[in-house]
C-alpha positions in Angstrom: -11.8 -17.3 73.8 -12.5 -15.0 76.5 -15.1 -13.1 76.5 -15.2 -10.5 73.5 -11.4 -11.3 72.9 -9.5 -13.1 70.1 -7.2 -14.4 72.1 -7.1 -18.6 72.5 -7.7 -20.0 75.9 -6.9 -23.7 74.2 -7.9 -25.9 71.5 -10.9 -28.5 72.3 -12.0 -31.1 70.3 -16.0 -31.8 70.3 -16.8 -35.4 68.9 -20.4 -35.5 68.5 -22.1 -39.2 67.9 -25.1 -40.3 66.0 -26.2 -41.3 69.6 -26.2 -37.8 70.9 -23.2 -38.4 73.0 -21.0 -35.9 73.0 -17.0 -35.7 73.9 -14.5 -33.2 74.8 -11.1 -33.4 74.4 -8.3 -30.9 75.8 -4.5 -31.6 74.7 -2.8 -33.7 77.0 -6.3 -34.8 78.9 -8.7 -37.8 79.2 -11.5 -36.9 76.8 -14.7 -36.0 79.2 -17.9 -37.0 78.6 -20.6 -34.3 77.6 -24.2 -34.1 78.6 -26.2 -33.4 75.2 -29.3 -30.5 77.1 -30.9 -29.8 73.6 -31.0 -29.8 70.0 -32.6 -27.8 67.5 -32.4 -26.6 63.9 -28.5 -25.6 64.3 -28.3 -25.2 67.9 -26.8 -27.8 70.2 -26.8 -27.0 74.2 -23.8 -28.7 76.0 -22.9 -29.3 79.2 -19.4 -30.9 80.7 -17.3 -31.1 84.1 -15.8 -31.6 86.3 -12.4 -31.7 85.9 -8.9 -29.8 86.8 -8.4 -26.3 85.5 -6.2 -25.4 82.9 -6.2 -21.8 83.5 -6.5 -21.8 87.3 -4.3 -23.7 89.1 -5.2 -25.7 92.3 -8.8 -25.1 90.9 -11.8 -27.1 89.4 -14.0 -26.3 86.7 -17.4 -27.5 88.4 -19.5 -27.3 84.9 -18.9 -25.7 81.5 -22.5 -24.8 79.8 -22.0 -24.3 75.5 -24.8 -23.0 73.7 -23.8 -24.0 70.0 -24.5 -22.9 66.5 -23.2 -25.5 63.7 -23.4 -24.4 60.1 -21.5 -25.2 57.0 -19.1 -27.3 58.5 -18.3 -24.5 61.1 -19.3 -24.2 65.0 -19.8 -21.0 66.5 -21.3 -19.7 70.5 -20.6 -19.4 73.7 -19.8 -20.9 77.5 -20.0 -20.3 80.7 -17.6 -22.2 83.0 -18.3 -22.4 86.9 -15.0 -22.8 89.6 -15.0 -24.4 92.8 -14.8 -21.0 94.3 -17.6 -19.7 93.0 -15.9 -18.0 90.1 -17.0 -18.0 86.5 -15.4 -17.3 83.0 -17.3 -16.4 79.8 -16.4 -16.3 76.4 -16.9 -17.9 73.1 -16.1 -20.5 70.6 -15.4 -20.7 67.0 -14.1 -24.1 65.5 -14.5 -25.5 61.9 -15.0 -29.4 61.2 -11.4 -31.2 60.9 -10.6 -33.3 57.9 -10.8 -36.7 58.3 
């Protein structure tokens, strides 16, 4: 979501491994391969990228940097995502572990 908003930018899927490899799926993309930064308590720092925008076309997303809260099956925080041009777009996430 952007920033304060409640409004969807897309669905991602986060598969974390024992490992602490990470991966990120958007629908109807090759899953991309996440860079674990940190991990602590409930916090999990992420970093991915780069690969084609989905909300800016003819652009790239450079990096996207999650800071991540997990807690009773539930994920919460935020990102930052850096464009080839130099622009950026904040906001935050909220997901809940799927059923398996």
């Amino acid at each position: 979501m952007r920033g304060t908003s409640d409004t969807v930018i897309t669905a991602i899927t986060f598969a974390f491994a024992d490992n602490h490899k990470v991966t990120v799926a958007y629908p109807n993309r090759a899953p991309l391969v996440g860079r674990v930064l940190a991990i602590g308590g409930d916090s999990v720092v992420v970093d991915y990228g780069p690969y084609p925008s989905l909300t800016r076309a003819g652009h790239g997303v450079t990096n996207v940097h999650n800071v991540l809260h997990i807690n009773n099956h539930r994920m919460t925080g935020t990102f930052l995502a850096k464009f080839d041009d130099g622009q950026t777009l904040a906001g935050h996430v909220e997901a809940a572990q799927s059923k398996r």
